[in-house]
N, C-alpha and C positions, 0 to 999 in steps of 0.2 A: 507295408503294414507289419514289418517284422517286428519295427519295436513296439510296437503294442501288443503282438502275441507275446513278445519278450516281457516285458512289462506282468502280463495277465499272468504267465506263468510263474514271474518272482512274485505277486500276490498271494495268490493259492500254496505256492509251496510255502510262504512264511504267515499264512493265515493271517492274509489281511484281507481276502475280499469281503468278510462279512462285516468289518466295520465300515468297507469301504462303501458296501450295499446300504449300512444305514444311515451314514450321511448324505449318499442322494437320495434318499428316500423323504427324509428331514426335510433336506434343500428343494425337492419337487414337490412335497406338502403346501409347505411354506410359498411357497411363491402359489400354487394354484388356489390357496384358503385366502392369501391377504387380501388381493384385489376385492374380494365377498365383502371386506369391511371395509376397505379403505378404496372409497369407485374413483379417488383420482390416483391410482400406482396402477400402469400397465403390468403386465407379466415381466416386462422384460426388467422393469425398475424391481419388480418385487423378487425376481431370481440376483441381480445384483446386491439387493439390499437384506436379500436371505444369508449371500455368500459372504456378507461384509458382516452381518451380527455376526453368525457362527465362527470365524475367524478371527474375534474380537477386535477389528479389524475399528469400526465406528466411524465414519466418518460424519455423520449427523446430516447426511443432503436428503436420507430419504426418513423421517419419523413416524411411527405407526401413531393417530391420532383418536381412533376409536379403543373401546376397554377389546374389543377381539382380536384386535392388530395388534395391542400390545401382549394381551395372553399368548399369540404367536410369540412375540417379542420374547416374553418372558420362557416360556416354552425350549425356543431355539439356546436362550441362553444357559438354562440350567442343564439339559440333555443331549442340545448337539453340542457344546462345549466341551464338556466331558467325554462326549466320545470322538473327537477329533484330537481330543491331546491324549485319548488312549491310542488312537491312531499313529501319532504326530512320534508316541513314547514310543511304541512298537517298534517303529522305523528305526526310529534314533538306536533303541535296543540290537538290533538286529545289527548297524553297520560296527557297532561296538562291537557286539561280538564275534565279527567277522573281524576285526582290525586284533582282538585279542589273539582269537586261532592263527593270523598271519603271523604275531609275534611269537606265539608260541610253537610255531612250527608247524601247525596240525592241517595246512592246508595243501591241494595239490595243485599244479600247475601243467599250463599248455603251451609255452612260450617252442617258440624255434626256432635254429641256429644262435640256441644261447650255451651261456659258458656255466659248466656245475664245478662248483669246490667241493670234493670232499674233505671233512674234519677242518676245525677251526685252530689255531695258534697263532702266537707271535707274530708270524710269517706270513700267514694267511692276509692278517691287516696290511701287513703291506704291500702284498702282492694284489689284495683290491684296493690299494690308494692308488699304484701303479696303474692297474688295468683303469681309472676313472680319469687318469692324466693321461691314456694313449687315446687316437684321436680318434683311431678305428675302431674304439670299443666307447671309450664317452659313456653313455646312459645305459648303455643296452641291458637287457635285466641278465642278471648274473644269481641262480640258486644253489643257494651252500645247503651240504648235509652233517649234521654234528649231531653228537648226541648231549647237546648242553641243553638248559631251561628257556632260555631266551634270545631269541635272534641278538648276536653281539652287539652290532652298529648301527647307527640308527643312518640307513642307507635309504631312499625310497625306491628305491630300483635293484636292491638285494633280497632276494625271496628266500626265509628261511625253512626248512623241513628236520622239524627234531626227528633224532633216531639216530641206530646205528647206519653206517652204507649199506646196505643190502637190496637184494634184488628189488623188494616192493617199492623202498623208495626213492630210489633209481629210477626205476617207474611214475614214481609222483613226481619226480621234476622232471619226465617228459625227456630222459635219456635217449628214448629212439629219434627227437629230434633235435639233440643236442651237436653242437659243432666242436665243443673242447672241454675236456674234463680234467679238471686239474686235480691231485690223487695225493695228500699230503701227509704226512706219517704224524702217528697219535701220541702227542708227547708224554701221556702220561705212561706210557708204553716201554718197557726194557729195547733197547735196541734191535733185539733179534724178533720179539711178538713185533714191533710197528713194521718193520721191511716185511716181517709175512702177510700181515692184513694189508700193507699196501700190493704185494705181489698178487693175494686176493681177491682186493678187490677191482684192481686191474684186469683179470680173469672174468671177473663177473660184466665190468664194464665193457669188455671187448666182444664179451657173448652177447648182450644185449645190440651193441650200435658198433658192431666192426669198424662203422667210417667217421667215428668219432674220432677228434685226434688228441691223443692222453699223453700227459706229460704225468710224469710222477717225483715223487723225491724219495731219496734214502738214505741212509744214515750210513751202512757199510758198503762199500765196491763190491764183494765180492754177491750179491744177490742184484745185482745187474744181469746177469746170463739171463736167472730168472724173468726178470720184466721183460726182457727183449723176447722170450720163448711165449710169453705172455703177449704180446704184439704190442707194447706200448711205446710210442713215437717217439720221445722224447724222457732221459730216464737223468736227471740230477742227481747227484750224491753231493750232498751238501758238505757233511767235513773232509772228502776228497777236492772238491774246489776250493774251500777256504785254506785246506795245508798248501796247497799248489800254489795259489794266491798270496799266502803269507814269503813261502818261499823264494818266490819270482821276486816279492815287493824286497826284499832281503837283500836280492844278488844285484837287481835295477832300482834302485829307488824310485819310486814315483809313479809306479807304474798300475799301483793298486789305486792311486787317484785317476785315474783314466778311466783305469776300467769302473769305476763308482760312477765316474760322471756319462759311461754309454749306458751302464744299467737303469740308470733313474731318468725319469721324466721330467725330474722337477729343476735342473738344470741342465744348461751348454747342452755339446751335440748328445743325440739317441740314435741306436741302433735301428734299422729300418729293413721290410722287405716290401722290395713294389716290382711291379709286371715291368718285364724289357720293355720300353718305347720301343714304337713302332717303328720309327727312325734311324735306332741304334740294330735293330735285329739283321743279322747273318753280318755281323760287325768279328772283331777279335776282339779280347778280351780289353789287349791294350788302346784299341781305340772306342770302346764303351767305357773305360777309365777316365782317357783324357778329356770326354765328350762330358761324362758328368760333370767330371770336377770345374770345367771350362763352364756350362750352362749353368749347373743345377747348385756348382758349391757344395759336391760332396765328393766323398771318398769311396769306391765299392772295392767291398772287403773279399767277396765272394759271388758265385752265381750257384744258384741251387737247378737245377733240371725238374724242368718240371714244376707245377704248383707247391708238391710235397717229396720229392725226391733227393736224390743225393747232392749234397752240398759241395761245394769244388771251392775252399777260401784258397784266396792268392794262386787263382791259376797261373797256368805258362804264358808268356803275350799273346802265342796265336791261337790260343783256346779260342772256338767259334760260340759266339751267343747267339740262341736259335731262339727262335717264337716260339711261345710259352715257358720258356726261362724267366728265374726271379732273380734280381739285384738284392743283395746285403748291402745295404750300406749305410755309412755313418751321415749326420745330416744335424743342423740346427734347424729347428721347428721343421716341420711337415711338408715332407719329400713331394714331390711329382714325377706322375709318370710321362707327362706329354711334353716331349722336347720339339 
């Protein structure tokens, strides 16, 4: 019976039970006065044929044929009409303006092991077209905080929170049970103010939900020390990988088409991490190499220690792979773990 106390209490709080009191009241009239005038409608015909006028519903099987059954008639139609579609508006009113405060950010949220953006750009779009193409993340709802007017994208599973990042609404999207926060620098920002509110609000994220795991971006290298003293997991400097990137593409041709084609989802192979099979575990490096590439038709680039530990790319051949070790590795569509 939860969802009817659930029910009763979304009533009362959006003041609907008193209209909702005088429709049955109408509808329990009605049916107990008609039979009085009309002795061939049982009760049951005349609550059906109460719910069917007020509804403007009509189907014509049951007719009030005395002038008292149609005074009901007429009765139900001019006043419980009306207050059924004051009813019917109410509702309708209500879900509007709950769909409005979603778009406009004003609402909070309870979701868990979800992912929060902070700040919207450029990049953001695309880093949630990306996260909607990985397999492991798919639908799962995803809450951005900006301090822009209107939720960007019309996503049904992106929940927006206008404002700045800050502790409180950090707190509306349920930071304590969030699993990844992505920390994105505010373009409209001089270089040195965006790397400090990200360094910031890194700080703030990390005091809230320590086991959240926070990737950030930056603009300069040298405020890296910073986020890592900040405890943030994962710290991108965006125009130190794209000089790097341009540079390598310079000396190797081609080599920035590769890397394009493991970053995105939307084509050929993607970068992967999944749990050592159980098969391959207390293996050597090189014979969890050969094993994939032989079954599975990938590449492993690396073994991380641990769920979230140190990463080891291109170990030595007799590096040993242990249980609870994770594979990096390269793959066309969607890896497996069970070999």
């Amino acid at each position: 019976m939860n969802w009817l106390r659930q029910i009763l209490l979304f009533m009362r709080r959006e003041k609907l039970h008193r209209l909702a009191v005088y429709i049955i009241l109408i509808i329990t009239a009605s049916t107990l006065i008609l039979p009085l005038f009309e002795s061939d409608v049982s009760l049951t015909n005349a609550l059906w044929w109460s719910i069917v006028t007020l509804t403007t519903v009509g189907y014509g099987d049951i007719a009030p044929a005395t002038l008292g059954g149609r005074i009901i008639g007429i009765f139900i139609m001019f006043f419980g009409i009306g207050i059924l579609g004051m009813f019917t508006a109410t509702v309708a009113s209500i879900f509007i303006e709950r769909k409005q405060k979603e778009e406009r950010g004003m609402n909070s949220y309870k979701f868990e092991n979800h992912i929060i953006i902070c700040e919207w750009n450029h990049r953001a779009s695309d880093i949630l077209l990306e996260l909607r193409k990985a397999y492991r993340i798919g639908n799962a709802p995803i809450v951005l905080i900006d301090d822009i007017q209107m939720k960007p994208v019309d996503d049904e599973n992106l929940f927006f929170i206008q404002g700045d990042v800050s502790d409180n609404n950090l707190r509306r999207a349920n930071l304590e049970k969030a699993s990844t926060v992505i920390i994105l620098g505010d373009d409209k920002l001089d270089a040195s103010a965006r790397d400090a509110r990200v360094v910031l609000t890194t700080l703030t994220v990390e005091s809230i939900n320590p086991n959240a795991y926070t990737i950030v971006e930056l603009v300069d290298i040298i405020n890296v020390p910073h986020c890592e003293r900040a405890n943030a997991n994962e710290i991108i400097v965006g125009s130190d990988f794209s000089s790097k990137l341009i540079s390598r593409a310079a000396v190797d041709h081609g080599i920035s088409k590769v890397l394009s084609e493991l970053l995105t989802s939307r084509m050929g192979n993607d970068l992967f991490k999944i749990p050592v099979p159980k098969s391959l575990e207390g293996l050597t490096f090189i014979d969890v190499f050969t094993e994939m590439k032989r079954v599975n038709n990938s590449i492993v680039l690396g073994i991380q220690k641990g769920s979230d530990g140190i990463v080891k790319s291109n170990p030595p051949v007799d590096f040993l792979v242990e249980s609870g070790d994770s594979l990096i590795l390269i793959k066309e569509g969607k890896p497996s773990s069970q070999l």
